[in-house]
C-alpha positions in Angstrom: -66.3 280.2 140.8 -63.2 282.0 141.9 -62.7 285.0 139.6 -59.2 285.2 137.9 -59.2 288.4 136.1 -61.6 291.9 136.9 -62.2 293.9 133.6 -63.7 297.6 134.5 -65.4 299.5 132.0 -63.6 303.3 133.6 -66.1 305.5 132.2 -68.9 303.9 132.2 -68.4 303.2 136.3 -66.8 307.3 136.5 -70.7 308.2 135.5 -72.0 305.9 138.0 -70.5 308.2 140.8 -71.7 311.9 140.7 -68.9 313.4 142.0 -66.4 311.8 139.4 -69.4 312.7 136.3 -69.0 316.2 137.7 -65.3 316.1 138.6 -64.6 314.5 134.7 -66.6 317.5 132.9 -63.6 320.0 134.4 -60.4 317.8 135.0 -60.4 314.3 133.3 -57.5 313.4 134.8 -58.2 314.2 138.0 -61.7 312.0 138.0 -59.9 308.7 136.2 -57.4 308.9 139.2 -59.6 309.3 141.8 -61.7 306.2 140.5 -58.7 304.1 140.7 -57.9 305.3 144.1 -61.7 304.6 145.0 -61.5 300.6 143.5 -58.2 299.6 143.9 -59.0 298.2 147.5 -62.2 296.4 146.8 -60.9 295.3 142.9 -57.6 293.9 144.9 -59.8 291.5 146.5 -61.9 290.6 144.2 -59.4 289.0 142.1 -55.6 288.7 141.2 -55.6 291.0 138.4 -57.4 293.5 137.2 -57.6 296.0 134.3 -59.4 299.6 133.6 -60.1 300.3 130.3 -60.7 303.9 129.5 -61.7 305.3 125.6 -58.6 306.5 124.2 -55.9 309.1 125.9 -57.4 312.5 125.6 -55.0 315.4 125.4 -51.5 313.9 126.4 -50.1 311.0 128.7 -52.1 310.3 131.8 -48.7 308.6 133.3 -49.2 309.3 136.7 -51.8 306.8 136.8 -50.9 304.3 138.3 -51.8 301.4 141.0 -50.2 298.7 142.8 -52.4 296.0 141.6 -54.2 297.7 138.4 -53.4 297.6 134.7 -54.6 300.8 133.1 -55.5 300.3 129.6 -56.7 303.4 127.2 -58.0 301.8 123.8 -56.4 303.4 120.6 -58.4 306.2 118.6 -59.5 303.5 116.0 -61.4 300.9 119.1 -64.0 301.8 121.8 -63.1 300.6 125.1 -66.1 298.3 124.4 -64.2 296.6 121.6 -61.2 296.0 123.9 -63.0 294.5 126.6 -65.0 292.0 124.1 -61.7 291.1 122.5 -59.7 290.5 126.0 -63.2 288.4 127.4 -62.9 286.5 123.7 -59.0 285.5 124.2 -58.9 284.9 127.1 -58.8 280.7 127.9 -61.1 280.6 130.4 -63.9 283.6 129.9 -65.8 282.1 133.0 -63.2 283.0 135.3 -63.6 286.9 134.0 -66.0 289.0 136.1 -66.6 292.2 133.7 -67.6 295.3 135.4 -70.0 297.4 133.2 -74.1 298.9 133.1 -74.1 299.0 129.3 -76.3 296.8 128.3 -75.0 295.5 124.7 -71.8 295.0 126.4 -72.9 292.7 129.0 -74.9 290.6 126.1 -72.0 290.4 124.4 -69.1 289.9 127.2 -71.8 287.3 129.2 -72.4 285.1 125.5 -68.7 284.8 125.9 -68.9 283.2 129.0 -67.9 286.2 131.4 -69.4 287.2 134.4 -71.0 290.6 135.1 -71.4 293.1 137.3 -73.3 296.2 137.3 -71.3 299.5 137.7 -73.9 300.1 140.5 -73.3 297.0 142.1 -69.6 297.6 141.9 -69.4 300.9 143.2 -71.5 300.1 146.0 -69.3 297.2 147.0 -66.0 299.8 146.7 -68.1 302.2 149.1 -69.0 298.9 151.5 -65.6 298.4 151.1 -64.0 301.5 152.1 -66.2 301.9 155.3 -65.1 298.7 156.5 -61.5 299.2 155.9 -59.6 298.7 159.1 -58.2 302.4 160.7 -54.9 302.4 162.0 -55.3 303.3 165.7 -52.6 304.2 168.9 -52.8 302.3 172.0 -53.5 304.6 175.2 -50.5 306.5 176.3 -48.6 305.7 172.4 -47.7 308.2 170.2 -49.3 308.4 166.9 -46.6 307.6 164.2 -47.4 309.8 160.9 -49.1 306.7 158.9 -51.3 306.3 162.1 -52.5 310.2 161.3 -53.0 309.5 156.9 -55.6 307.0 155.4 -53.7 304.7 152.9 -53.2 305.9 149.6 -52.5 309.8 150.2 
């Protein structure tokens, strides 16, 4: 079944991937920006929209997160980013069509009794790293001069 709607739990995929646990113990906003860089490819694929949900804004804005194809959501001090998910899976019309991205276990009971799908953090991570190796490079023909976008992976 064709999957309408990608739900990612930020955090709980950020610890997945050592170097974003490390990189959020020092700058936060730093590691939720680099995770978004890191699944916007594979999450674009994967379906036509997708959203991040992050626990609440810590210290400030994070405004310069942003993404072609991702909604960044950070839950308000009162919900857990848990609560949010459950509540978009629940209102959604057809929960089926919602793959749910997340290794916490009550939340995958609770988000799958719904009628989501779901995918491990692990599993998901591993597809984005899949993903980026097989990501096409830009390359200059023999005796063509390599334009500047030819020299910069996408997204810098």
């Amino acid at each position: 079944m064709p999957i309408e709607w990608l739900i990612i739990d930020g955090y709980n995929v950020l610890h997945v991937v050592d170097e974003l646990a490390r990189l959020l113990r020092t700058d936060i906003h730093l590691a939720r920006n680099r995770l978004v860089r890191m699944v916007e490819h594979t999450a674009h694929n994967m379906a036509p929209q997708t959203t991040i949900v992050f626990d609440g804004r810590e210290a400030g804005t994070d405004d310069a997160l942003t993404a072609k194809h991702l909604e960044i959501y950070f839950s308000p001090s009162n919900l857990s980013a848990d609560t949010v998910i459950e509540r978009l899976v629940c209102r959604f019309p057809r929960p089926e069509k919602i793959m749910v991205v997340t290794s916490d276990r009550a939340e995958h009971e609770t988000v799958s009794s719904a009628g989501a799908q779901v995918m491990s953090s692990q599993e998901f991570v591993a597809k984005c790293q899949r993903d980026a190796r097989k990501k096409p490079v830009k390359r200059t023909r023999p005796g063509q001069e390599p334009k500047l976008g030819d020299l910069f992976p996408d997204g810098l």
